[in-house]
ZADOKE-959858 format. One line per 3 residues: number of its first residue (from 1); their letters; for each residue x, y, z of C-alpha. Coordinates in steps of 0.05 Angstrom, whole numbers, plus 5000, padded with zeros to 4 digits. Layout:
<dogus>
NUM) a) X,Y,Z ~ ...
</dogus>
This chain:
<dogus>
1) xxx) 5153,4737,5518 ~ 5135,4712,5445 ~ 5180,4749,5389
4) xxx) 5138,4781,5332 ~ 5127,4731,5273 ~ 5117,4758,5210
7) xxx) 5103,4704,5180 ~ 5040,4681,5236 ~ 4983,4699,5194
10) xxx) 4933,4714,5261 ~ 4982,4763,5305 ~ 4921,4767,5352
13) xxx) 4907,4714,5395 ~ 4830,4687,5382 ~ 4804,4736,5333
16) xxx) 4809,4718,5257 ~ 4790,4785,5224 ~ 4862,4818,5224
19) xxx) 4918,4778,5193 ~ 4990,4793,5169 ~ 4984,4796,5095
22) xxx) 5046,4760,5069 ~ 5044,4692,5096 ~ 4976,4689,5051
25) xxx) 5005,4710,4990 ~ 5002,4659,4936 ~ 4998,4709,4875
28) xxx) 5075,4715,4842 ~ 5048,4775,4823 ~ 5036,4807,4898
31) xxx) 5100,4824,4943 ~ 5083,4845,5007 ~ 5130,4866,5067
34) xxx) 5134,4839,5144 ~ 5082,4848,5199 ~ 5034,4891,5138
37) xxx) 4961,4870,5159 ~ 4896,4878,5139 ~ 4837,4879,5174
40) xxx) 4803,4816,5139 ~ 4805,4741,5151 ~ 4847,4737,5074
43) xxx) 4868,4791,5022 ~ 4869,4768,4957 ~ 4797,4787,4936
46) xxx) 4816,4854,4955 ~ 4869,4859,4893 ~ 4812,4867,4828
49) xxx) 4824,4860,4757 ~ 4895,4836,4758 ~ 4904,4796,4702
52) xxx) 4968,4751,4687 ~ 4982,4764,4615 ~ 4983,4849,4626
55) xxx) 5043,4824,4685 ~ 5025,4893,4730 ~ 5042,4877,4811
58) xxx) 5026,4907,4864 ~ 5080,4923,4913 ~ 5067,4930,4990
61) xxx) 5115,4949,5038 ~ 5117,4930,5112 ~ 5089,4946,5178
64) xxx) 5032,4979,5135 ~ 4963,4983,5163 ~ 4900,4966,5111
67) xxx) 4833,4974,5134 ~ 4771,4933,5128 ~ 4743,4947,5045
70) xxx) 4803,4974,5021 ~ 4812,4956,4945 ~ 4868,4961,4903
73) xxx) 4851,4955,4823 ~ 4892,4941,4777 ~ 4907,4958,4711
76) xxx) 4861,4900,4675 ~ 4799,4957,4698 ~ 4828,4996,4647
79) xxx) 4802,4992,4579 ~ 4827,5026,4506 ~ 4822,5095,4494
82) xxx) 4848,5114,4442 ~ 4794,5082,4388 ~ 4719,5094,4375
85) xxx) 4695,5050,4430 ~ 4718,5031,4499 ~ 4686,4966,4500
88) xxx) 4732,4895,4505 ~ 4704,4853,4463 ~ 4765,4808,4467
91) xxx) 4757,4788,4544 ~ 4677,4771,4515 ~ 4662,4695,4483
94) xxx) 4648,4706,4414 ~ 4677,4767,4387 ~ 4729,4765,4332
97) xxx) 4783,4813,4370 ~ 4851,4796,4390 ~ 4870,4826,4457
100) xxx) 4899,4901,4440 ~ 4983,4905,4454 ~ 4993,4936,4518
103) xxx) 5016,5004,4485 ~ 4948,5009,4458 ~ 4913,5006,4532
106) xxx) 4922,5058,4584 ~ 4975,5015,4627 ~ 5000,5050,4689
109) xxx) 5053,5007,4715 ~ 5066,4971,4785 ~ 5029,5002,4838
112) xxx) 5062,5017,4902 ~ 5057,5024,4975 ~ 5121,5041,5017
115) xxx) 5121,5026,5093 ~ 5085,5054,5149 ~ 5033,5064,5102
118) xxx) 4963,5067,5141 ~ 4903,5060,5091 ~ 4834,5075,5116
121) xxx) 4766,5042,5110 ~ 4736,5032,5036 ~ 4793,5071,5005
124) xxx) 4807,5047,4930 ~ 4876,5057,4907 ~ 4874,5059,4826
127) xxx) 4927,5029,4782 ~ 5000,5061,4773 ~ 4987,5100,4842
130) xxx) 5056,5103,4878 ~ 5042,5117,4957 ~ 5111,5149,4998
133) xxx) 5130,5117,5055 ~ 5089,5146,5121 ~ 5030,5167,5085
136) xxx) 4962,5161,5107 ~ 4900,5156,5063 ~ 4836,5174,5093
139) xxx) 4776,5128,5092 ~ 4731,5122,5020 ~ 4783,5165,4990
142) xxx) 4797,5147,4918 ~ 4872,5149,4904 ~ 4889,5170,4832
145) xxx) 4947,5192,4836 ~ 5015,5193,4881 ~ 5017,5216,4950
148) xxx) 5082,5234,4970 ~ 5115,5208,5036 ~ 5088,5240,5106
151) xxx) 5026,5261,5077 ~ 4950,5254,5087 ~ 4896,5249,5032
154) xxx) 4833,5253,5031 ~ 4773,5249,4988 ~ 4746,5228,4912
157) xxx) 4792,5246,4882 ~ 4844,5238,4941 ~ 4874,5310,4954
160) xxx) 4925,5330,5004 ~ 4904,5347,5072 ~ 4966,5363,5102
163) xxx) 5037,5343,5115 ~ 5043,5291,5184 ~ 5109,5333,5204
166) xxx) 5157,5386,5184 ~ 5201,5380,5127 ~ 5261,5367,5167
169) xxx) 5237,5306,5206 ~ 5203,5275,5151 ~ 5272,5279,5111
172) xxx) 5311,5245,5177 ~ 5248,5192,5180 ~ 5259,5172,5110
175) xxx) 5333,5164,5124 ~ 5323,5127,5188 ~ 5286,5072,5168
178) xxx) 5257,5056,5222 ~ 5215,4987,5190 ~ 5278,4958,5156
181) xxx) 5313,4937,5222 ~ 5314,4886,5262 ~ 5255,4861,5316
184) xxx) 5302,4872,5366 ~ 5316,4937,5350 ~ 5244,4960,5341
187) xxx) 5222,4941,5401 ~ 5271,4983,5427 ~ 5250,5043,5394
190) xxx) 5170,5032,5412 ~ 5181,5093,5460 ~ 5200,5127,5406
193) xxx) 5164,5116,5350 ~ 5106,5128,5396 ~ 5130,5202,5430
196) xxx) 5084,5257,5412 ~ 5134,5302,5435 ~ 5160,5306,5356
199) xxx) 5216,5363,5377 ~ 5246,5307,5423 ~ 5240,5258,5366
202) xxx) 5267,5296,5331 ~ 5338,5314,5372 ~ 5335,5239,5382
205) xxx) 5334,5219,5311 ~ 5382,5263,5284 ~ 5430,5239,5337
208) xxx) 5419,5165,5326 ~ 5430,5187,5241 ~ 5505,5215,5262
</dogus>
């Protein structure tokens, strides 16, 4: 049997329209983690308004799941603020404006995704947004703000539907780790990490933590 590749950009045999994102990377600018895909023949176009000189990245974790229209902006959308008009005549041929420092633009950092992190359909994820690990973000939702680990959003703005689990097993997921070891070792723990039976997952996981 053929051993996962993470860095075999069409993981399914024939069909072009789901790749793993970081063999295709070729922005410095864009990290992304193992076996992440998206469902797209490419990604990059999918990253808007992320501009060298303002040095913002976008940070992906892996095994994450990124549905067909998903955008993630960046913080060249933003414009100033903080002065009479909001209008960049500086990016415009022919206006006499240097570009404003970066303390005088609404710059919200790095944005990023931990792992596990299934994003659906359409959603945009706005600059700065830090997503936990585990989370889920439901389709056309615009995220604004950060979603912490285990947890669904939903909605424009993105608000939290509920926790995926109980308090206690999202604490012993976050410890276990599940996506930093080896192939080997995941495939192992399929049964697992599939088991709806989340009281057994549970007793399993806290045993496998001692």
């Amino acid at each position: 049997m053929k051993k996962p590749d993470p860095n075999e950009i069409h993981p399914i045999a024939g069909y072009d329209r789901e790749i793993y994102v970081k063999p295709t990377i070729r922005n410095p600018n864009i990290v992304v983690g193992d076996f992440t895909y998206i469902a797209d023949s490419e990604f990059e176009s999918h990253v808007t308004h992320h501009y060298e000189w303002l040095g913002d990245k976008l940070i992906i974790g892996k095994f994450c799941q990124i549905a067909a229209g998903v955008e993630f902006v960046m913080n060249g959308a933003n414009h100033q603020m903080n002065a009479v008009t909001t209008y960049p005549f500086f990016t415009l041929k022919g206006w006499e404006m240097k570009p404003p420092a970066k303390e005088e633009l609404p710059f919200k950092g790095d944005t990023v995704i931990g792992n596990d992190v299934w994003i659906g359909q359409n959603a945009v994820i706005l600059p700065g947004v830090h997503v936990g690990d585990g989370a889920i973000i439901g389709a056309n939702s615009v995220v604004g703000s950060e979603v912490a680990p285990y947890t669904i959003v939903v909605g424009n703005p993105a608000k939290v539907l509920r926790k995926r689990f109980d308090d206690e097993l999202i604490d012993l997921l976050l410890r276990f780790k599940w996506w930093d070891r080896s192939i080997e070792e995941i495939n192992s723990l399929i049964p697992l990490l599939t088991d709806s039976d989340l009281r057994k997952v549970k007793e399993r996981v806290k045993r496998m933590l001692e």
